[in-house]
DONU-691837 format. One record per residue (C-alpha): residue in one letter; y, x, z. Coordinates in steps of 0.2 Angstrom, whole numbers, padded with zeros to 4 digits, always signed. Each point is the difference from the previous one (the first is absolute). Layout:
aYXZ;...
# end
This chain:
x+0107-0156-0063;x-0002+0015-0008;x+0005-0008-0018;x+0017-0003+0009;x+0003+0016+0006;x-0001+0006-0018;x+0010-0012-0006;x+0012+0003+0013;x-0001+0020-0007;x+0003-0005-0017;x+0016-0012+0005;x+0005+0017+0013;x-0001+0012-0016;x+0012-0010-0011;x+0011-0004+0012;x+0000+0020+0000;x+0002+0002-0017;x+0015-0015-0001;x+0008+0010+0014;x-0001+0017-0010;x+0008-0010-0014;x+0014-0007+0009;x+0002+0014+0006;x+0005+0011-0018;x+0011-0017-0006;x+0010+0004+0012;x-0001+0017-0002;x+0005-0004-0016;x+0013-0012+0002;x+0015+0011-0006;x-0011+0007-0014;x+0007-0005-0017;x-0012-0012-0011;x-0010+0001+0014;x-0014-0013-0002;x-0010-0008+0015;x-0018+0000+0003;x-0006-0016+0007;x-0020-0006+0007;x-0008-0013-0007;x-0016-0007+0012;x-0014-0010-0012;x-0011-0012+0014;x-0018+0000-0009;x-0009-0015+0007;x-0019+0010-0003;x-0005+0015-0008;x-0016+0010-0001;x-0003+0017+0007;x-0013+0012+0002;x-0012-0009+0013;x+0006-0018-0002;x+0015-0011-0002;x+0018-0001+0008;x+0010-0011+0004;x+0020+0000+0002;x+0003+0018-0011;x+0015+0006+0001;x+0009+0010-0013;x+0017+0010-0001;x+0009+0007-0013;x+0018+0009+0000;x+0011-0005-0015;x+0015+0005-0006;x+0014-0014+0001;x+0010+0004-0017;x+0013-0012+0003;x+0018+0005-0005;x+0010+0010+0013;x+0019-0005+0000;x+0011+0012-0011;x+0014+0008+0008;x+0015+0010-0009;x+0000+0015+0003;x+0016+0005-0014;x-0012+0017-0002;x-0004+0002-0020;x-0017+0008+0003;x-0007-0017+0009;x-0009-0013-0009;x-0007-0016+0006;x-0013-0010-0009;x+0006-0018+0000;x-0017-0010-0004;x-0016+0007-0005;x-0005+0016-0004;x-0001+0019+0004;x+0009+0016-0002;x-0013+0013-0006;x-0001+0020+0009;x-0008+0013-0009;x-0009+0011+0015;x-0011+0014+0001;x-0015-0014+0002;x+0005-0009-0013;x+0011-0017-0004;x+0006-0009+0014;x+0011-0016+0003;x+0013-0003+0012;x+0012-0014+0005;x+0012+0014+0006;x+0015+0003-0010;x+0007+0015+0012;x+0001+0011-0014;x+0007+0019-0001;x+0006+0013-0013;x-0015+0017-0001;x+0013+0014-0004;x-0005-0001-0018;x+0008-0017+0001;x-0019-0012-0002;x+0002-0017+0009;x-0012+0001+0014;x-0005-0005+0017;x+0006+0007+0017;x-0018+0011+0001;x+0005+0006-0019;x-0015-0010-0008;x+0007-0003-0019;x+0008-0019-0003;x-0009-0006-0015;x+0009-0007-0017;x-0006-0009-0015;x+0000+0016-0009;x-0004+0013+0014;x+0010+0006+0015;x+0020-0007+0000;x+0011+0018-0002;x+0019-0005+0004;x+0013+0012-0007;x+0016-0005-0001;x+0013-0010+0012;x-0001-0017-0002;x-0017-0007+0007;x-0006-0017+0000;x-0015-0011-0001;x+0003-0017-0009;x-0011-0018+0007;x-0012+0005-0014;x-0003+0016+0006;x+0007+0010-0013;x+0008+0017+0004;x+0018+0004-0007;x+0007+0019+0004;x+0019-0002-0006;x-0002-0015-0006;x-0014+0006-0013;x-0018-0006+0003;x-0014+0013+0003;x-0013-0010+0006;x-0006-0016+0012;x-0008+0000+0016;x-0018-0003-0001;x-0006-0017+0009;x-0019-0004+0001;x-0009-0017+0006;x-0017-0002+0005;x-0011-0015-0003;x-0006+0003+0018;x+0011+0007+0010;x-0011-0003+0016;x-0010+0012-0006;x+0008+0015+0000;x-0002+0014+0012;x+0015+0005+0014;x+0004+0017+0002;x+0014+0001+0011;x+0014-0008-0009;x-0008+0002-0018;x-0014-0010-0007;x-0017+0007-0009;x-0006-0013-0014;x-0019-0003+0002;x-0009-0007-0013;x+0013-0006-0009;x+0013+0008-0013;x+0020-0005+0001;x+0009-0010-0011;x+0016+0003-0005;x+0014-0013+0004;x+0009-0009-0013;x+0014-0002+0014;x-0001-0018-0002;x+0003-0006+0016;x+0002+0018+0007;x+0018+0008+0002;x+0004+0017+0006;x+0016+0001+0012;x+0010+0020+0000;x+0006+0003+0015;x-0009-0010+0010;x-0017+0000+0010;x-0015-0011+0004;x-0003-0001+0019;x-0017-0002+0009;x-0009-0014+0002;x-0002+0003+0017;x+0008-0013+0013;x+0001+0011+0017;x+0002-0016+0012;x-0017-0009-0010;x-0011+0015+0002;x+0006+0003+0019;x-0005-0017+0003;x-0018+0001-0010;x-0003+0017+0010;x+0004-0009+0017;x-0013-0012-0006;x-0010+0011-0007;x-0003+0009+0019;x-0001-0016+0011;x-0013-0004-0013;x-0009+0017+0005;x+0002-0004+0019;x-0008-0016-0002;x-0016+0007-0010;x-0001+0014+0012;x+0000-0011+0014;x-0012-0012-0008;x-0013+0016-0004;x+0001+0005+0016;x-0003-0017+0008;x-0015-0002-0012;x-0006+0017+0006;x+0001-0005+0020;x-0011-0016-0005;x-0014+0012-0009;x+0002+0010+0014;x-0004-0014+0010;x-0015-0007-0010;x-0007+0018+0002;x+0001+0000+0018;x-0008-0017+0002;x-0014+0004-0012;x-0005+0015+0009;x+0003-0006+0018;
# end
């Protein structure tokens, strides 16, 4: 009884944490490049633990679902969409980081970069636009007035599963980036790369996700009135 009381916890605590994460993608659902998290349950038939074995182990894991969003035009020449694989790289005060999110701005020294100022990464260092003319070709090089001064830097990783969410930019862990040869990868100007996020599908999971609360918590405390009752005819 008491094993299915804790598994009971365990299925109540991840239903938690899947509500929690619902509840940021949709949060998130008007965030450009905005990528979902997902959970992933593994059903261990047996494993061992301290003091003997268990049966039916449960395991969780949140992922992130880097499926492409749809790319809307936006006619704004500082936004760029990723079409295919890869990632913009941002040069913060922690270090690199990578993004899907092509909202991009001009500092007042005119440096490509992102709405919270964090430098927009070129092939040869950070993308300085002077000039009229602006624009970003499929191959991601940069033209100012026709002239090119650069190319937007793209990177790839082996595995992207991998990396590490920190809001809407990515950490790599373990794991160095590969720079795209832009094979399969275009770059769209004036356009931008929605979230992943479909509103009506997470509603949906989250009403699910709370009748399945309801249902373990009624079924704990229906286990806990039977104890209860054991108790009491033990000692009577």
């Amino acid at each position: 009884m008491l094993k299915g009381v804790e598994r009971l916890a365990a299925d109540m605590t991840a239903r938690i944490t899947r509500q929690e994460m619902l509840a940021d993608n949709i949060a998130n659902v008007q965030t450009p490049g905005f990528k979902a998290q997902r959970l992933f349950m593994s059903l261990l038939s047996e494993r061992y633990r301290a003091g003997g074995l268990v049966a039916n182990d449960r395991r969780y894991k949140v992922y992130t679902d880097f499926s492409q969003g749809q790319i809307d035009r936006t006619y704004r020449p500082l936004d760029l969409a990723i079409s295919g694989e890869g990632f913009f790289v941002i040069e913060t005060g922690r270090g690199e980081r990578y993004t899907r999110a092509g909202n991009f701005i001009l500092t007042e020294e005119g440096v490509l970069a992102t709405p919270r100022g964090d430098i927009v990464m070129g092939t040869s260092g950070p993308i300085t636009i002077e000039g009229g003319d602006f624009e970003v070709t499929a191959e991601g090089k940069v033209l100012v007035d026709g002239e090119e001064i650069g190319a937007v830097k793209i990177v790839v990783f082996n595995r992207p599963g991998a990396l590490v969410r920190e809001g809407n930019y990515f950490r790599a862990r373990g794991q160095s980036p590969v720079e795209s040869e832009m094979v399969d990868t275009r770059i769209l100007q004036g356009a931008l790369e929605r979230s992943n996020v479909s509103p009506i599908d997470e509603m949906v999971d989250m009403i699910a996700v709370y009748r399945g609360f309801e249902s373990d918590q009624a079924s704990v405390k229906r286990q806990d009135e039977a104890a209860r009752k054991l108790i009491d005819n033990a000692t009577a």
